[in-house]
C-alpha positions as CSV (number, residue, x, y, z in Angstrom):
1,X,143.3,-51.5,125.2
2,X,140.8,-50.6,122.6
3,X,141.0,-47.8,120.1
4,X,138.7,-45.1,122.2
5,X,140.8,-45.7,125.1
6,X,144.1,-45.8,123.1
7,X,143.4,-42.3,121.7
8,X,142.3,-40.8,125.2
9,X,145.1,-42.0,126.4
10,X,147.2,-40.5,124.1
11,X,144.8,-36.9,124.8
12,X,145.8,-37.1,128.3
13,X,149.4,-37.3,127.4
14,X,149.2,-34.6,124.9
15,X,147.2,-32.5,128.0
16,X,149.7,-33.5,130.3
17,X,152.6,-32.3,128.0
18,X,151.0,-29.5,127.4
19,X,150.6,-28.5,131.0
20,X,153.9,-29.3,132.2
21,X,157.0,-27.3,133.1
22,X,159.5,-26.9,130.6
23,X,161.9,-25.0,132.5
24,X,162.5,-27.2,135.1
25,X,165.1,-30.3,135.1
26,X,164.3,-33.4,133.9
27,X,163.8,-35.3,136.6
28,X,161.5,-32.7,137.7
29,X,159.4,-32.6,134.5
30,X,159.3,-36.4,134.5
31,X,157.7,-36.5,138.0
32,X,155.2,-33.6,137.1
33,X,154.1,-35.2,133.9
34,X,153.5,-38.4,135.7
35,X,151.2,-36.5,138.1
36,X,149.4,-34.6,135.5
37,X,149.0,-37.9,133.0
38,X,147.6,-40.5,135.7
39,X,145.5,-37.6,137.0
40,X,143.9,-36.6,133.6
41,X,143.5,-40.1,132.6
42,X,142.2,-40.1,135.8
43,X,139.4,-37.3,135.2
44,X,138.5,-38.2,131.3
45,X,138.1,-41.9,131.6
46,X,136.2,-41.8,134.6
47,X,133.9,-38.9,132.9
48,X,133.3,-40.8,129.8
49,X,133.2,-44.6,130.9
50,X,132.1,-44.1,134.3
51,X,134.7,-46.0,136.0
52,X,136.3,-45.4,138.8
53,X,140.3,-45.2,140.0
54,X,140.4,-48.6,140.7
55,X,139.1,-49.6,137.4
56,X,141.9,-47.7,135.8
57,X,144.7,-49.2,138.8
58,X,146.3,-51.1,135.8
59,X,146.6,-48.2,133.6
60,X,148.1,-46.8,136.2
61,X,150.7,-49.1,136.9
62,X,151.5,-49.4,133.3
63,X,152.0,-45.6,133.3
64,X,154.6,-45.6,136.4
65,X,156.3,-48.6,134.1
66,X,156.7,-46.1,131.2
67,X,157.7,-43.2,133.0
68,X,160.2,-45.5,134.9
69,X,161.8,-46.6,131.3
70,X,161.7,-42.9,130.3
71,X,163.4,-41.8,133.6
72,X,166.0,-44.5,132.8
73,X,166.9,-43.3,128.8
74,X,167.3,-39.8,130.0
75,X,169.3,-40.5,133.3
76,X,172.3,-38.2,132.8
77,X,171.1,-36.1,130.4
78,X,169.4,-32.4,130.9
């Protein structure tokens, strides 16, 4: 990943955090920022670069991989 992409991907986490619901359990938030994330992501780098979801499917996978591991370290815990 290059640096422009690196810091829009870390915009549309930011966004995504930002626009999530913090009183709701963990799993819940999880899920939601997963939504928001690969659909901002989504929006911005198909704005900017021009590409489309398909371009972006391994992004996308990579995301589900994080949120999997971050699902995993807080299993247990609200």
């Amino acid at each position: 990943m290059d640096k422009d992409r690196a810091i829009i991907t870390q915009v549309c986490a930011k966004i995504a955090s930002d626009l999530t619901d913090k009183t709701r359990d963990v799993d819940a938030r999880i899920s939601e920022f997963a939504v928001l994330f690969s659909t901002v992501n989504d929006i911005l780098i198909e704005a900017i670069y021009g590409e489309s979801k398909q371009a972006t499917a391994t992004a996308i996978a990579q995301n589900n991989n994080v949120v999997q591991m971050i699902k995993e370290s807080f299993s247990g815990s609200t």
